[in-house]
C-alpha positions as CSV (number, residue, x, y, z in Angstrom):
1,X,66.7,30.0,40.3
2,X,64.5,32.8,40.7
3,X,64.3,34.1,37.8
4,X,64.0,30.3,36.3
5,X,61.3,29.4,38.2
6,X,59.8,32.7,39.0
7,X,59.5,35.6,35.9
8,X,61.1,34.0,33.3
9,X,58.4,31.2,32.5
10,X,55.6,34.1,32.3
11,X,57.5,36.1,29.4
12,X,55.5,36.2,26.2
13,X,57.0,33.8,23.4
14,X,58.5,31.1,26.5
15,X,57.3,28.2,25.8
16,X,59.8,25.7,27.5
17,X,63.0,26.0,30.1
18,X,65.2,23.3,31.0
19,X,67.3,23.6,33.8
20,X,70.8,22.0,33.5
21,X,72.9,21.2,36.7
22,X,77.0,20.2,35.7
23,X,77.6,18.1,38.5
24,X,81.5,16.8,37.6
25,X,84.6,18.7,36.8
26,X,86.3,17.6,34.5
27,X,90.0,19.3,34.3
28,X,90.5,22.2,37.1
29,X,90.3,25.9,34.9
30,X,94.4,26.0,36.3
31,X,95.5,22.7,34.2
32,X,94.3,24.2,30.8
33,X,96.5,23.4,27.7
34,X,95.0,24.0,24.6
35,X,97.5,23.9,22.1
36,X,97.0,27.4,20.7
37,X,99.9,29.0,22.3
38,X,102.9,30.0,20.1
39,X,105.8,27.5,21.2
40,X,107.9,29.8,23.1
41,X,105.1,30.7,25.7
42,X,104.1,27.4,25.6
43,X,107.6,26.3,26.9
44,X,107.0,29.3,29.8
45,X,103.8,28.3,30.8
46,X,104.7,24.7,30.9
47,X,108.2,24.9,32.5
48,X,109.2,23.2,35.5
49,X,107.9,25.4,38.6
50,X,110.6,27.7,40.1
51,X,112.4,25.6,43.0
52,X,110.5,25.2,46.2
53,X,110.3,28.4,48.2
54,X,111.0,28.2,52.0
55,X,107.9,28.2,54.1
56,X,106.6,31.4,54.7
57,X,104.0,33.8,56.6
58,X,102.1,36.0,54.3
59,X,101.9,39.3,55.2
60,X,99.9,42.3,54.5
61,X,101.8,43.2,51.2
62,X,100.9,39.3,50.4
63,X,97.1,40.1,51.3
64,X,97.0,43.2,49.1
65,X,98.7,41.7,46.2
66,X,96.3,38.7,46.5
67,X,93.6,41.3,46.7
68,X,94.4,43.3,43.5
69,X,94.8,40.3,41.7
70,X,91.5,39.5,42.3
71,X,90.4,42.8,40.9
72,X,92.4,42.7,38.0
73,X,94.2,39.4,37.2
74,X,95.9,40.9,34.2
75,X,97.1,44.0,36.0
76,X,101.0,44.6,34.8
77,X,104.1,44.3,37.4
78,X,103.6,48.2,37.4
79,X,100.2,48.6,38.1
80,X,99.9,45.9,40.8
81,X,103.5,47.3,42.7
82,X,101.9,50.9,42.2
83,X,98.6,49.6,43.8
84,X,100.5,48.5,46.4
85,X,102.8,50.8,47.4
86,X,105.5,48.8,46.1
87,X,108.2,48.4,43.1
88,X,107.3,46.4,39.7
89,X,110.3,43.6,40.7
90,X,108.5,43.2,44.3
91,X,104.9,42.8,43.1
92,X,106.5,40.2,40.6
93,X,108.5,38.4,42.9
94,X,106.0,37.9,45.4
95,X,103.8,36.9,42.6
96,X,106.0,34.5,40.9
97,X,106.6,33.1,45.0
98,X,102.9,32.2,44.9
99,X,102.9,30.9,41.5
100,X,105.8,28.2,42.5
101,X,104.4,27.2,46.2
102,X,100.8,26.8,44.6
103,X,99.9,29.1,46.7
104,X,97.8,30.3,43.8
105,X,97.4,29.0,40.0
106,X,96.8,30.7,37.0
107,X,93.8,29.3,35.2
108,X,91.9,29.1,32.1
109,X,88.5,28.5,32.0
110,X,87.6,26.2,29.1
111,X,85.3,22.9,29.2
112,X,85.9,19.5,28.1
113,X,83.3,18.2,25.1
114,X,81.4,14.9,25.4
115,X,79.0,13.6,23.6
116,X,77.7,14.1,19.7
117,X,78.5,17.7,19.3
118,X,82.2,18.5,19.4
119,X,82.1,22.0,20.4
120,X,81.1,24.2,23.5
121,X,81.2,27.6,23.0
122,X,81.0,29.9,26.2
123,X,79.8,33.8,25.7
124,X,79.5,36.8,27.3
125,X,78.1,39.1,26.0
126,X,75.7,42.5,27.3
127,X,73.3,42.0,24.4
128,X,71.8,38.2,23.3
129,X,71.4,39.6,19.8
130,X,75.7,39.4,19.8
131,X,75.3,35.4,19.7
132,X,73.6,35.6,16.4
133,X,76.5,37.6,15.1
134,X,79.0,34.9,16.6
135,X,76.7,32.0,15.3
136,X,76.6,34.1,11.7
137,X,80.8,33.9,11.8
138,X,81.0,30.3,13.0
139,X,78.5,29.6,10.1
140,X,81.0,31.6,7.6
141,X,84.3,29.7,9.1
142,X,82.8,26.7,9.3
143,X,80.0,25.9,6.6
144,X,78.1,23.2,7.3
145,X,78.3,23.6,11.3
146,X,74.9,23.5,12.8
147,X,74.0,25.4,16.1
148,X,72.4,22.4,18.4
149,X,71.3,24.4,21.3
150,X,71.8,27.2,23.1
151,X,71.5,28.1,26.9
152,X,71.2,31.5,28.7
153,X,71.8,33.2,31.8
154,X,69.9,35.7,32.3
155,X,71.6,36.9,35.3
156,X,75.1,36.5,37.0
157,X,75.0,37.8,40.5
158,X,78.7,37.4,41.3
159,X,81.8,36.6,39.2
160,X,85.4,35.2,40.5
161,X,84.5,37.9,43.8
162,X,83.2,40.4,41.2
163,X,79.7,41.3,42.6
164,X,77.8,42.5,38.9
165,X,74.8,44.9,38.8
166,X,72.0,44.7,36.7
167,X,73.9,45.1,33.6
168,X,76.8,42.9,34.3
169,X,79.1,45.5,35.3
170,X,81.7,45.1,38.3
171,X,80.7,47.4,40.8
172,X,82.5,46.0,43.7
173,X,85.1,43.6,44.6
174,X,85.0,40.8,47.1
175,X,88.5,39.2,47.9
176,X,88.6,36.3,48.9
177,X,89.6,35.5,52.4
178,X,93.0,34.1,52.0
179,X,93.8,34.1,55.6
180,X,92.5,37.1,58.4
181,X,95.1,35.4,61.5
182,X,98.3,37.8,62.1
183,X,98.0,40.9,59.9
C-alpha cells in the first residue's frame, strides 16, 4: 500500500490507480482440476487417498522435510532425502504420509472467472514489457480476443515463505511454523 498510495501516483504518465481488494475464495489452490492433465496422471492425482495412517508425532526429519519443501516444492525424492540426510524411499514415504493424513496438500493456484470476460490470466514476470509479448501470442492464438484490463504489482515482499528482494529474487526462506513443541 505504500507504494499505491505513496510513489506510485507521482510517476510521470500515472494518471489513475484503482485499488482492488479479492475478499472471497472461491476454490482452495489444493482442490484444482483443470482438465489439462493427460488421463493417466489425472487418475494419480485424483485417486482415492492412501488408507488412513496411524496417528503420529512429527519429528525433526518431519520438520526438515516440511522445511525443504517449502524451499523447493518440486525438489525430487533424491534431492529432498539428500537434503535431509536421508534415502530417496524415506523422503517419499514420509511425504506421501503427509499427503494421505492432509497433513499437507498439494495445490494449484488458478482462479475462478466471473463475470463478462472469460479469462484471468496471472503473470510473473521480471520485466512488464514480457506482458505485451504474452498479450501479442494470445492475440495470434486467439484472434479477435481483446485485452480488457490489466493490473500490476509493483512489488511482492514475500511469496509462499519466500522473502523476495528488490528484483523478485528468493533470497531467503521462511518455513512455516508447523509445530516448535517436542523437537
Amino acid at each position: 500500500m505504500d507504494i499505491v498510495t505513496g510513489s506510485f501516483p507521482g510517476l510521470p504518465g500515472v494518471t489513475h490507480r484503482e485499488v482492488v481488494f479479492v475478499t472471497k475464495l472461491y476454490r482452495q489452490a489444493s482442490e484444482w482440476r483443470s482438465g489439462t492433465l493427460e488421463p493417466a496422471r489425472a487418475r494419480q492425482v485424483s485417486a482415492e487417498p492412501l488408507p488412513g495412517q496411524p496417528a503420529y508425532a512429527p519429528d525433526r526429519l518431519d520438520a526438515a522435510l516440511l522445511e525443504e519443501l517449502a524451499r523447493d516444492g518440486r525438489a525430487s525424492w533424491a534431492e529432498l532425502g539428500a537434503a535431509c540426510g536421508v534415502s530417496p524411499q524415506t523422503a517419499r514415504r514420509r511425504v506421501e504420509r503427509f499427503l494421505a493424513t492432509g497433513y499437507i496438500a498439494l495445490r494449484c493456484d488458478t482462479f475462478q472467472v466471473l463475470g463478462a470476460q472469460n479469462l484471468l490470466v496471472t503473470m510473473w514476470v521480471r520485466d512488464y514489457l514480457q506482458v505485451q509479448a504474452y498479450e501479442r501470442e494470445l492475440a495470434d492464438r486467439a484472434p479477435g480476443s481483446t485485452v480488457i484490463s490489466r493490473q500490476a504489482v509493483v512489488r511482492t515482499f514475500k511469496r509462499m515463505g519466500h522473502v523476495l528482494d528488490e528484483s523478485g529474487c528468493s533470497r531467503s526462506v521462511v518455513p512455516l511454523p508447523l509445530w516448535t513443541e517436542g523437537l
